[in-house]
LOLUMVO-787895 format. One record per residue (C-alpha): residue number from 1; y, x, z. Coordinates in Angstrom, 3 decimals, padded with zeros to 6 digits. Layout:
<recs>
+-----+----------+----------+----------+
| num |    north |     east |       up |
+-----+----------+----------+----------+
| NUM |        Y |        X |        Z |
...
+-----+----------+----------+----------+
</recs>
This chain:
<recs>
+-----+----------+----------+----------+
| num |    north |     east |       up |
+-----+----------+----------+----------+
|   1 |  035.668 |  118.758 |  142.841 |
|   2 |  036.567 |  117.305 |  146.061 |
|   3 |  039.444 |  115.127 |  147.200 |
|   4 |  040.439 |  117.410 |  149.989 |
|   5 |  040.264 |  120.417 |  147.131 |
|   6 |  042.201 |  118.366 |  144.841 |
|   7 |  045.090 |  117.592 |  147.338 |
|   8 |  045.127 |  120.961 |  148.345 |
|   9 |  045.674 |  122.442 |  144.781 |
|  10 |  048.738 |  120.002 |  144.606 |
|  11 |  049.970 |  120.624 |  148.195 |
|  12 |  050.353 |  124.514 |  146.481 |
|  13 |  051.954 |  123.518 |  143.378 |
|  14 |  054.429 |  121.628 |  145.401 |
|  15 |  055.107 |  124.026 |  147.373 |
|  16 |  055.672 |  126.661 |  144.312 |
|  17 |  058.350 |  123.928 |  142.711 |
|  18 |  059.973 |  123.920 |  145.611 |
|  19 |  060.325 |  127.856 |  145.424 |
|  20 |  062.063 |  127.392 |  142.019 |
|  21 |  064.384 |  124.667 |  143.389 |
|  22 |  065.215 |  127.034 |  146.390 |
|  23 |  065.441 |  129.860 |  144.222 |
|  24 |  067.781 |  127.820 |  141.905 |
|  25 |  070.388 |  127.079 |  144.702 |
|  26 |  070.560 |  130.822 |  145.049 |
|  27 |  074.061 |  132.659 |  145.050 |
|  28 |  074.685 |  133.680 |  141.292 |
|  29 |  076.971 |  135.410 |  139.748 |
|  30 |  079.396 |  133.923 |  137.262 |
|  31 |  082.265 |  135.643 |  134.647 |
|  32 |  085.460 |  134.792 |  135.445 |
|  33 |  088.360 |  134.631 |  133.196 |
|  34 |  090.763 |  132.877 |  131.083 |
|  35 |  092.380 |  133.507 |  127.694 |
|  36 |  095.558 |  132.224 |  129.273 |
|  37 |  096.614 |  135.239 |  131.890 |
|  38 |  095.549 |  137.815 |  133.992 |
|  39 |  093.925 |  141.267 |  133.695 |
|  40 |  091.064 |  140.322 |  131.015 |
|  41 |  092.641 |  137.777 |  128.990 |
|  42 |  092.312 |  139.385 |  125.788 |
|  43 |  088.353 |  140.039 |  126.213 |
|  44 |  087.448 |  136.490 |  127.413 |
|  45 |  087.898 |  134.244 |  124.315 |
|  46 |  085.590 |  133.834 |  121.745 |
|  47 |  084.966 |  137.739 |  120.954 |
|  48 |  083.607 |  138.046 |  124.591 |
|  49 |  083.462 |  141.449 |  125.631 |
|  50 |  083.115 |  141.345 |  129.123 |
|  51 |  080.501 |  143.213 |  131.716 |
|  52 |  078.549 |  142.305 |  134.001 |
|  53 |  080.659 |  144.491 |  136.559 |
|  54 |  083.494 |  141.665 |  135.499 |
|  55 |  081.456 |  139.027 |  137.934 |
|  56 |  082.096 |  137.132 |  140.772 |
|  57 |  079.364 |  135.553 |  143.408 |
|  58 |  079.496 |  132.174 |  143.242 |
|  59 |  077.906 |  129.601 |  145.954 |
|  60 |  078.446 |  126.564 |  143.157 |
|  61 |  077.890 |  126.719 |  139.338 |
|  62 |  078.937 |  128.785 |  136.195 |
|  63 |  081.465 |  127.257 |  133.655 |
|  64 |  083.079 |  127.405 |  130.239 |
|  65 |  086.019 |  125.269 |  129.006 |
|  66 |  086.740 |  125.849 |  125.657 |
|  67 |  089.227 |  123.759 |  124.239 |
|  68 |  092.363 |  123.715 |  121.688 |
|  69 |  096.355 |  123.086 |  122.521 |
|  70 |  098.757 |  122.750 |  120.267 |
|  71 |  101.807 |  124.576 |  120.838 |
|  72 |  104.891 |  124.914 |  118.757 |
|  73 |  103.226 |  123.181 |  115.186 |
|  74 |  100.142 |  125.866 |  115.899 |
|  75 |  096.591 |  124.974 |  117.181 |
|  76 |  096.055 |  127.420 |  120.719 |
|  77 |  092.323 |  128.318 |  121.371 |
|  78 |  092.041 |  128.156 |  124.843 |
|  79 |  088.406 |  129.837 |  126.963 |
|  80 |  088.568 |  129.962 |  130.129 |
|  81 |  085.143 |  131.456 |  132.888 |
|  82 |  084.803 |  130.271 |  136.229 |
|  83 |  083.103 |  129.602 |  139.222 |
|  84 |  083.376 |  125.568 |  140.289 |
|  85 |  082.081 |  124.066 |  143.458 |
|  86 |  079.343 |  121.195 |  141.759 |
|  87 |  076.054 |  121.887 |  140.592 |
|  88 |  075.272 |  121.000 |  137.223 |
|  89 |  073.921 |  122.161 |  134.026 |
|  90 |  074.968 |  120.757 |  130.409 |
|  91 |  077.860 |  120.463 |  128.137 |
|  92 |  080.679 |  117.504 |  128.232 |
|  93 |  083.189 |  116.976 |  126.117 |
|  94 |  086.781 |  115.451 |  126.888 |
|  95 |  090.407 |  115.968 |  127.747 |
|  96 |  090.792 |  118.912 |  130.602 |
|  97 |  093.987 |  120.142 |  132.142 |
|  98 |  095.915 |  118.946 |  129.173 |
|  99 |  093.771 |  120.080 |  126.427 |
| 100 |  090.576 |  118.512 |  124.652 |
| 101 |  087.798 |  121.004 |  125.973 |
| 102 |  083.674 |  121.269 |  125.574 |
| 103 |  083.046 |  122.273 |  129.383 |
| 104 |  079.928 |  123.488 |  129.649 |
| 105 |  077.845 |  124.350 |  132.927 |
| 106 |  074.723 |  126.693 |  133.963 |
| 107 |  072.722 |  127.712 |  137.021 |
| 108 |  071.657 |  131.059 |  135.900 |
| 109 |  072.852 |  134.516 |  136.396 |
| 110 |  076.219 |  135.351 |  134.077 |
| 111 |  075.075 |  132.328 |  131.996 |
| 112 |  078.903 |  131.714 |  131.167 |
| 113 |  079.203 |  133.921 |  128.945 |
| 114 |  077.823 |  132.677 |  125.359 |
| 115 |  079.351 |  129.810 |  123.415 |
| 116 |  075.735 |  127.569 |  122.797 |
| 117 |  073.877 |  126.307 |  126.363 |
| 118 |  070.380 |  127.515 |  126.535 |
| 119 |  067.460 |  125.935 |  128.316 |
| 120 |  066.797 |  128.148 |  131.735 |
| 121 |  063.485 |  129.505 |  132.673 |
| 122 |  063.429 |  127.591 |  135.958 |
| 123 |  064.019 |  124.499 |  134.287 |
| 124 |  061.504 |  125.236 |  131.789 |
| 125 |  058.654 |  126.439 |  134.600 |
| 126 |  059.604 |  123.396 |  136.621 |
| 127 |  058.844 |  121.022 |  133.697 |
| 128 |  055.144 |  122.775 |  133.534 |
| 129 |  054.672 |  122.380 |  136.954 |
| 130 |  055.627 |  118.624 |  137.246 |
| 131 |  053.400 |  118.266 |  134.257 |
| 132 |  050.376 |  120.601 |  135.581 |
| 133 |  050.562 |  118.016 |  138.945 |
| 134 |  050.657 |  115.004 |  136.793 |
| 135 |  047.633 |  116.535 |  134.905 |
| 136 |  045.717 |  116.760 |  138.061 |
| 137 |  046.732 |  113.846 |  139.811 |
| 138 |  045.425 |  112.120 |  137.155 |
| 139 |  041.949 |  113.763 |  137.888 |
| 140 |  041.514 |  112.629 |  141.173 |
+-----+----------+----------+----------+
</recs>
């Protein structure tokens, strides 16, 4: 195989990983709630029963907080569902608004609505393509 071939090959699976970062960066849509008020507080704790009609585009990332406050001698679960402005995907854990939370954020359509973080496709394909070019860069 030529050099020219070979660069060209990785040239397209650049160009492909750059899809799925595009494609990543994408509008999603993200539940949006809290256990503390409003019109689906009782549905967006821990028994989740929202649908997917209960979504809101979002230009930024999905979130969770989860996180405990103690009020009069009793331990408060607190959930609340958003939309924030950062991109990231993972789970912290720390003090938030008062409360010790696990805040936990995802790029991925209505991915706030489960209580453990899964792995997303994208990332996943992006891994095998970073690895498929390493693969073949190391063949030229």
């Amino acid at each position: 195989m030529s050099a020219q071939h070979s660069c060209k090959k990785i040239l397209i699976l650049l160009i492909l990983c750059l899809s799925l970062v595009l494609e990543c960066s994408a509008q999603i849509r993200c539940y949006v709630c809290s256990t503390q008020s409003g019109e689906y507080a009782s549905l967006c704790g821990d028994n989740f029963r929202l649908q997917s009609i209960n979504a809101y585009q979002c230009e930024g990332t999905c979130q969770k907080t989860r996180g405990y406050r103690d009020e009069g001698g009793r331990r408060v679960v607190e959930v609340t569902r958003s939309c924030v402005q950062y991109t990231g995907d993972g789970c912290k854990s720390g003090p938030n608004q008062g409360i010790s939370a696990d805040i936990c954020t995802c790029n991925e359509e209505l991915c706030n609505h489960g209580e453990k973080k899964q792995i997303s496709a994208a990332y996943l394909a992006t891994a095998l393509i970073v690895n498929l070019i390493l693969f073949l860069l190391s063949k030229v």
